[in-house]
C-alpha positions in Angstrom: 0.0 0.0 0.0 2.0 3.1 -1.1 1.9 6.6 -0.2 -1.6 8.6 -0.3 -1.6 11.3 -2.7 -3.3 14.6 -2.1 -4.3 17.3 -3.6 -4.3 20.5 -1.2 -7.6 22.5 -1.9 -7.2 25.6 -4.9 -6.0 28.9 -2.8 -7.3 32.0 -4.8 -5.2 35.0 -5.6 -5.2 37.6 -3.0 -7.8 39.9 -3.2 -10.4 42.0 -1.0 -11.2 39.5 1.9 -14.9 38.5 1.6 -17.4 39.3 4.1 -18.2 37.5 7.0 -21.7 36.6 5.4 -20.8 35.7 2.4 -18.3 33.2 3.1 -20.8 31.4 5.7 -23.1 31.3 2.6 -20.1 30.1 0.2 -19.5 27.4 3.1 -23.6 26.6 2.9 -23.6 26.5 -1.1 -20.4 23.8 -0.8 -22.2 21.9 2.0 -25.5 21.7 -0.2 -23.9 20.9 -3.3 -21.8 18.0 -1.2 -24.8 16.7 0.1 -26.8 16.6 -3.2 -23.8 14.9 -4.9 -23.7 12.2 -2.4 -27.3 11.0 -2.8 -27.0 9.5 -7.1 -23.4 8.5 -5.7 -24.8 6.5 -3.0 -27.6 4.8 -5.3 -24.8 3.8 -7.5 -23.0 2.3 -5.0 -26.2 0.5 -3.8 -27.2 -1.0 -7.2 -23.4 -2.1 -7.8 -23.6 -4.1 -4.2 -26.7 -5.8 -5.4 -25.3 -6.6 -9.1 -22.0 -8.4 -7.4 -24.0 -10.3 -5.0 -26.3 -11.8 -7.8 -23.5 -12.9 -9.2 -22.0 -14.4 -6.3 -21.3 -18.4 -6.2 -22.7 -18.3 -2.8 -26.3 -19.6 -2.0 -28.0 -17.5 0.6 -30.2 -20.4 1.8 -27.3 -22.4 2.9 -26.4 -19.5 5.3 -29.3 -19.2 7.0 -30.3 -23.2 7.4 -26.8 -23.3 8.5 -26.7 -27.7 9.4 -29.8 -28.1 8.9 -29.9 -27.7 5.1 -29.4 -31.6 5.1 -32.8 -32.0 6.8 -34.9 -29.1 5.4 -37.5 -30.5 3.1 -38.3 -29.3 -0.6 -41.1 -27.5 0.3 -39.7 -25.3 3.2 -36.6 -24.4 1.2 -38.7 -23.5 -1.6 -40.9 -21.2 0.5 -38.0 -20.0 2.6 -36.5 -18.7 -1.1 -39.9 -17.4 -2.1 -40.5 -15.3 1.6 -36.8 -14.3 0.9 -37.1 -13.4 -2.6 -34.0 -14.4 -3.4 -34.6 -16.1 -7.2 -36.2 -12.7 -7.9 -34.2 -10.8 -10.9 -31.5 -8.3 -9.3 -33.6 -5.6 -10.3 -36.9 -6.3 -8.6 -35.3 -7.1 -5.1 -33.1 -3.8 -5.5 -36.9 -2.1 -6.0 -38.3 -3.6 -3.1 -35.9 -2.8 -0.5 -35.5 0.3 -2.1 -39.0 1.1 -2.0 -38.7 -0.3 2.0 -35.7 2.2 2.5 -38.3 5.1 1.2 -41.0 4.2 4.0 -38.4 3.6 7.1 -38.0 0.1 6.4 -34.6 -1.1 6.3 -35.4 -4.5 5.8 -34.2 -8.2 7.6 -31.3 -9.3 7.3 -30.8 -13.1 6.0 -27.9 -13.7 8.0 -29.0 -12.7 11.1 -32.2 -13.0 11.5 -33.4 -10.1 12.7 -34.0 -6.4 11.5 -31.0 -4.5 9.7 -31.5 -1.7 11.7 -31.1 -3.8 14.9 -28.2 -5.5 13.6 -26.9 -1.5 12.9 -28.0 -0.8 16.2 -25.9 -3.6 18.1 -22.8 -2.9 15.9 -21.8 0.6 14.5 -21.6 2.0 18.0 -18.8 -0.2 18.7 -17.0 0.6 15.1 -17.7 4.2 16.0 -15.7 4.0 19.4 -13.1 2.3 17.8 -12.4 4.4 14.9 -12.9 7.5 16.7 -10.3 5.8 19.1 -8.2 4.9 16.7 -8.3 8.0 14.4 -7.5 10.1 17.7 -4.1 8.3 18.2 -3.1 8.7 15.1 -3.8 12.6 15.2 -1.9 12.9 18.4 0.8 10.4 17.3 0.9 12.3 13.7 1.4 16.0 15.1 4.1 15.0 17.8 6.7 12.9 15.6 6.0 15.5 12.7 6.5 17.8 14.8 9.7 16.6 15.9 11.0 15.4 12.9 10.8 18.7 11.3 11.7 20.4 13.7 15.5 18.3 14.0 15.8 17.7 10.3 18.5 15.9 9.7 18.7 14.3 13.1 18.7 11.1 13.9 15.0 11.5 15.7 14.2 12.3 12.3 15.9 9.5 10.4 14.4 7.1 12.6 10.7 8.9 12.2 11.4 8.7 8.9 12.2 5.2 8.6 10.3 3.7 10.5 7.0 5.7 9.2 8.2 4.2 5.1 8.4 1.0 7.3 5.0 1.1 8.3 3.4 2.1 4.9 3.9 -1.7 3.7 2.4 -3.4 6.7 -1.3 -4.4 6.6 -3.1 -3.6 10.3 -4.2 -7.5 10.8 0.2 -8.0 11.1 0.3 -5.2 13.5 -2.6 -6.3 15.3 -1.2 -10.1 15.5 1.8 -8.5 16.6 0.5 -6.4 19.3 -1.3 -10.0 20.8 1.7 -11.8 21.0 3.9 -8.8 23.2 1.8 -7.1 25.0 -1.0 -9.8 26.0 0.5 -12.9 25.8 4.1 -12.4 26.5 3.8 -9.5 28.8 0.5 -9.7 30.1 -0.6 -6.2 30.3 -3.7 -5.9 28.2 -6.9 -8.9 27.2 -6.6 -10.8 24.1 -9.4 -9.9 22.5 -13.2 -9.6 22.7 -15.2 -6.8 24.6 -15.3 -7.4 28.5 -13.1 -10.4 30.3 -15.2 -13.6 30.5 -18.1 -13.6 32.8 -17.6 -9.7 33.8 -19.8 -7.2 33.2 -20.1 -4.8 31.0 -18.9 -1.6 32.3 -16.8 1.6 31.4 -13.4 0.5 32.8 -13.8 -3.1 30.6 -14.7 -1.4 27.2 -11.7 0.9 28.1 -9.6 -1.4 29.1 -10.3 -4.3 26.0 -10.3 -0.9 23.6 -6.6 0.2 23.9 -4.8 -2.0 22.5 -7.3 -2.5 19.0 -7.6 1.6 18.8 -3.9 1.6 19.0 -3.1 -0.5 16.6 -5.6 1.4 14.1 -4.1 4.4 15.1 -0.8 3.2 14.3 -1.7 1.6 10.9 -3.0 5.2 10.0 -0.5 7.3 11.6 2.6 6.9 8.8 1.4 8.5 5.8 -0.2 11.8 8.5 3.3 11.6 10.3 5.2 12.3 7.0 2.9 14.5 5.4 3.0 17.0 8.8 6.9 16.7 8.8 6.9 17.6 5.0 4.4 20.4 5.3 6.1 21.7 8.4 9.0 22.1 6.6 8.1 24.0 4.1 5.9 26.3 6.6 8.7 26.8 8.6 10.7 28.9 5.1 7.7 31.3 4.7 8.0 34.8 5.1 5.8 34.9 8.6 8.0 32.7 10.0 11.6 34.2 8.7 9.5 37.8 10.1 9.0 35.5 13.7 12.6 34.6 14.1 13.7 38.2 13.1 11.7 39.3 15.7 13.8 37.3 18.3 11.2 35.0 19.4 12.5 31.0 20.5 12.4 28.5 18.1 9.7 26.7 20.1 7.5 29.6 19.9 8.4 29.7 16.0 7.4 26.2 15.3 4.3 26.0 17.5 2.5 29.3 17.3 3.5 30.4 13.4 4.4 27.5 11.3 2.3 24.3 12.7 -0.6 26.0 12.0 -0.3 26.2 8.7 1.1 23.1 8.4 -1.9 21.8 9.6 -4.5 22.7 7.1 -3.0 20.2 4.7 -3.3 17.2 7.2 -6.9 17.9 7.5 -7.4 17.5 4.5 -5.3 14.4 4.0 -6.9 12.8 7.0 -10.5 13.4 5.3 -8.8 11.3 2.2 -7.7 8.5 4.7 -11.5 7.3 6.1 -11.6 5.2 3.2 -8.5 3.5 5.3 -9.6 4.1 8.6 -13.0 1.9 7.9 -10.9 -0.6 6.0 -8.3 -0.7 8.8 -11.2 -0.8 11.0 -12.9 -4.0 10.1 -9.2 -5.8 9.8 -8.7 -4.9 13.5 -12.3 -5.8 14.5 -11.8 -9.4 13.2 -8.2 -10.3 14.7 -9.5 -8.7 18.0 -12.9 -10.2 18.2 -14.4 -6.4 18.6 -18.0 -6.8 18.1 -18.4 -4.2 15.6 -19.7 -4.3 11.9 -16.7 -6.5 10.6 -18.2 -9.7 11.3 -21.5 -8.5 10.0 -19.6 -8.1 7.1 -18.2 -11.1 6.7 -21.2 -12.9 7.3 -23.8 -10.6 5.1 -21.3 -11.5 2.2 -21.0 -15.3 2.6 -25.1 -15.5 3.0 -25.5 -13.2 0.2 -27.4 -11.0 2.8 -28.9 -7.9 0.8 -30.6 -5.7 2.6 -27.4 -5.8 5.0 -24.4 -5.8 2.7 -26.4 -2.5 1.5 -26.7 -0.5 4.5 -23.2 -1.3 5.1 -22.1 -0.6 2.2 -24.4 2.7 1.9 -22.5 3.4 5.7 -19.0 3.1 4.4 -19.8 5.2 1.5 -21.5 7.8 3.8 -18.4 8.1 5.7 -16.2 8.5 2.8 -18.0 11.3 1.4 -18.6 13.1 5.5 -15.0 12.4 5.3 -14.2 14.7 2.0 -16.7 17.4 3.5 -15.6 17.3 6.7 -11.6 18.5 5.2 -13.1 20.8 3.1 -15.2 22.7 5.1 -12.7 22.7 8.0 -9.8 23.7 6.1 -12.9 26.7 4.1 -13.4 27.7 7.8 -9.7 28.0 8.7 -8.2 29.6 5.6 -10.1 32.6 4.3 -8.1 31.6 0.9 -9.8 28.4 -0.1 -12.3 28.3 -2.7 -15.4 27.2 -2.0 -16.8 27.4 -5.4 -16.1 23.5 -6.2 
């Protein structure tokens, strides 16, 4: 997996500075726009999921007789397929759950048994927590070895940021997480294997803490390379602008230099780069989920796809795609709201 490009948002020409009202409503206009992109993007999406899973090898009815397939009659399979729809043409079970979606109804998922939106319910807040977690340790992890890095360039901190960020770029989570088993729970002891509470406890606030640190920091990690070396490289270029040369000519410290004038330019760039990675982050996520037993949508996954599950693989689908496109907006607007330079015009 190489090295993310990105494309840093267009910066007009200096001009008159617009009003504080009309760049709230330039903000609004790239917001609407955004969100009436995402809507054809996401149907797309949704009829692609459907078209790959009709052609899928897999039989859905196997899934949900599980071992009892050998002893389900003719009759029951054939009304199980008929209740299910599932010898329907592609295009009328994409109607009717579509047409489900349109009046609340999200549909029951094959796999499960039970409603999507229960299934959605029981999961995503886990996969939330755990990306949030995971995307928040990479931030912090990102701006302090950037930071440090840059700021001894050269160095041999930096040569071993450096390296070992490259390093990292070529290693899939699931290693890292395997990894991170092996020393720090069963060699060493400090932190559970896997799963969400220790077997037999309760669930409580100290065991979803405790079971989340070491799967959020091995997220965070597995993002963290490409953010680290993008800060140091952005840093370093803040740090030859004129504000900065005008900072040290004043005679304030280095440290003042670095944090107060060039970091926060450097910064606007990582936002953006960091709205490019949720693509990542939710792929990283579900690879973390399944070597730590999290109970979050990974499984769901897995399973909807084997069972040919439709109304699930959609939503989950629709979900990831969702967060891809918040992700986009979310760099944009921020980095609209912080630079009065960027263009909002799309």
């Amino acid at each position: 997996m190489g090295a993310a490009h990105v494309t840093t948002p267009s910066v007009q020409p200096a001009g008159p500075a617009l009003s504080r009202n009309t760049r709230r409503r330039a903000i609004l206009g790239l917001i609407a726009r955004r969100l009436a992109f995402a809507f054809p993007v996401c149907g797309v999406v949704l009829f692609g999921v459907f078209l790959l899973a009709a052609l899928s090898p897999f039989d859905p009815l196997e899934q949900y007789y599980g071992v009892r397939l050998e002893t389900a009659s003719e009759q029951d399979m054939a009304r199980v397929r008929a209740e299910l729809g599932v010898d329907d043409p592609v295009l009328v079970q994409f109607g009717h759950w579509l047409g489900g979606l349109f009046s609340g109804d999200l549909g029951t998922s094959r796999s499960f048994r039970q409603p999507v939106a229960e299934v959605l319910a029981e999961r995503l807040p886990w996969t939330v927590l755990l990306c949030a977690a995971g995307l928040l340790v990479a931030i912090v992890l990102s701006v302090t070895l950037g930071v440090l890095a840059a700021w001894r360039q050269g160095g041999w901190l930096d040569r071993v940021i450096t390296s070992v960020g490259h390093a990292l770029e070529g290693i899939p989570p699931f290693v890292l997480a395997l990894v991170s088993i092996a020393v720090f729970a069963l060699a060493l002891g400090w932190l559970p294997v896997a799963g969400l509470t220790d077997a037999g406890a309760a669930l409580s606030v100290g065991q979803v803490a405790r079971h989340l640190v070491l799967p959020a920091v091995v997220l965070g990690i597995s993002q963290s390379p490409w953010l680290v070396l993008h800060l140091r490289q952005s840093l370093l270029t803040a740090l030859t602008e004129d504000h900065v040369t005008g900072a040290r000519a004043r005679g304030l410290s280095e440290r003042m230099v670095v944090l107060r004038h060039a970091l926060p330019t450097a910064l606007l760039p990582l936002i953006t780069l960091i709205g490019v990675r949720v693509p990542e982050l939710v792929t990283g996520a579900v690879l973390v989920e399944e070597v730590f037993s999290w109970p979050g949508v990974a499984a769901a996954v897995v399973q909807a796809a084997l069972a040919v599950d439709f109304p699930l693989l959609a939503m989950l689908t629709v979900l990831a795609t969702a967060a891809t496109l918040f992700g986009s907006l979310f760099a944009d607007v921020t980095t609209a709201l912080l630079d009065p330079r960027v263009a909002t015009d799309g």
